[in-house]
N, C-alpha and C positions, 0 to 999 in steps of 0.2 A: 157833522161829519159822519157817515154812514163807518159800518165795524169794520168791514175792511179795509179801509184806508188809515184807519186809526189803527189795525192791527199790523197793518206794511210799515206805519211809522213807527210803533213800538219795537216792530222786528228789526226793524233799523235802525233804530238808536241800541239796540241789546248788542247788536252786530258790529256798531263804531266802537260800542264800550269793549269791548273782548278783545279787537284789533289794537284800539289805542291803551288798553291796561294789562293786554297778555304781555307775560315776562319776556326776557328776553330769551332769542331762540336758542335752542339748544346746542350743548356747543358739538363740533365734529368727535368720530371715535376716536380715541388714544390710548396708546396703551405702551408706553415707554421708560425703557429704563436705560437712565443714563451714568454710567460711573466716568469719574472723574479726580480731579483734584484742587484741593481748596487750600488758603491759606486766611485766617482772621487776625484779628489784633484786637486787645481787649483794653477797655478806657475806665476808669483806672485801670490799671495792673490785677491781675487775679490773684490772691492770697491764702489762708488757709481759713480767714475769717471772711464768710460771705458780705459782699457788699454789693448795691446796686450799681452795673455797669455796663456801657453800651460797647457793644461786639459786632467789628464792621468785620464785613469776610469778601471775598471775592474769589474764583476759580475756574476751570474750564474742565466739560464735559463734552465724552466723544468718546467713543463711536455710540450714539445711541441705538438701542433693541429695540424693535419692535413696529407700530403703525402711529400715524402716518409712514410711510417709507421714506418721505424726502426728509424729514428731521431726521439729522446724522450728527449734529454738536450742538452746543449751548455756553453761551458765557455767561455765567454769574456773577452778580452782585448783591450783597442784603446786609442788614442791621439788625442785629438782633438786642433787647435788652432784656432785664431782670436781677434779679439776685442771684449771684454766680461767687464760688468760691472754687479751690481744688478740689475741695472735696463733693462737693454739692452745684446742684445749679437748676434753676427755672425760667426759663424764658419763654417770650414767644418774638416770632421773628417774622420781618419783610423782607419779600428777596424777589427779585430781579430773573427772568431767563431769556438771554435773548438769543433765538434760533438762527441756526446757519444760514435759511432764509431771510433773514429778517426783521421775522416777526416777533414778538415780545409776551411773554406771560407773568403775573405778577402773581405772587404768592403770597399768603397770610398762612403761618403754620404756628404751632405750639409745641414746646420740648416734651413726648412723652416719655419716655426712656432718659434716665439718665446714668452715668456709671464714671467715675474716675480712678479708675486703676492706677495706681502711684505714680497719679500727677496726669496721666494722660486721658483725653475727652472723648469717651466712646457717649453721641448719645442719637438721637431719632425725636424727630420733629414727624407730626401731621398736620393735616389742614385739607386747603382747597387751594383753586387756582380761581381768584379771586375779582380778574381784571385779562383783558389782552386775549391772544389765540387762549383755545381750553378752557375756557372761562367756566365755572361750576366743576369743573375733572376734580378731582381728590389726588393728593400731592402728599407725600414722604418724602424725607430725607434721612441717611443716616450717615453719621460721621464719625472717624476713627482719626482724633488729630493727636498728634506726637507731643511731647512737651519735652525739649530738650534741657531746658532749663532747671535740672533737677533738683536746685535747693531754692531755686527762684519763688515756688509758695513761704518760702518761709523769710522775706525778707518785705521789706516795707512799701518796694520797686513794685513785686508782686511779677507774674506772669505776663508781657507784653503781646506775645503774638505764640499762637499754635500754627502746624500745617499738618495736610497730610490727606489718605484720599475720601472718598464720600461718593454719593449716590442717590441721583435722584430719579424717582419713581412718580409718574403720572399714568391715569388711570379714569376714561370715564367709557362706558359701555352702551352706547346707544340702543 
């Protein structure tokens, strides 16, 4: 086999590999923020003594800011666990956004903020957007949920369910 032909197939095998091992495409520009409002329930019950427990939530956001222009809501859903008490708490969490279009973005985030002002859940999650439209964007959330149940840390029941409103933020720049 003479060099050039030998070098047309090397360029060509270099060129499948790139095609069939380059990542996936990048995803479109985003830059959205959406508030809303959420309500969770926590399994067990939340106490004054931290224990491991899984934190389902669900809520809806709208009117979203920003670009794309045609995403204007989103309904949420996600699970979050870890060790959570009133007064403390670590999680990381999977959550669900699915657009007024549609379409669907799935999130992996981590509690970096946390703060429980007597009894109430202020805290802030980040991550990525990990699956679905946005895939690779960068994702926040922060949440300011009520706890009506004001002596409810202190009983064995614990904490059942918080609400209240929140905000989610995506973000990737092409």
């Amino acid at each position: 086999m003479s060099a050039f032909p030998a070098r047309l197939v090397s360029l060509s095998s270099l060129l499948a590999a790139l095609v069939l091992y380059a990542g996936p495409a990048s995803a479109e520009t985003v830059t959205l923020n959406c508030p809303g409002t959420m309500a969770v329930n926590y399994s067990p019950g939340m106490t004054n003594s931290p224990r491991f427990m899984t934190i389902s939530g669900t809520g809806v956001f709208g009117p979203c800011v920003g670009l794309p222009l045609g995403i204007i809501s989103a309904d949420y859903s996600g699970v979050a666990q870890g060790t959570t008490s009133c007064l403390t708490s670590s999680t990381t969490a999977n959550l669900t956004l699915k657009w007024n279009d549609g379409t669907v973005s799935t999130l992996s985030l981590t509690q970096t903020l946390n703060t429980r002002p007597t009894g109430q859940v202020v805290s802030v999650y980040a991550g990525t957007v990990t699956a679905g439209r946005f895939q690779g964007a960068i994702a926040t959330a922060t949440l300011t949920l009520a706890q009506t149940d004001l002596l409810g840390c202190f009983t064995e029941e614990g904490v059942t369910a918080t609400a209240g409103p929140a905000v989610f933020t995506i973000i990737s720049l092409l």
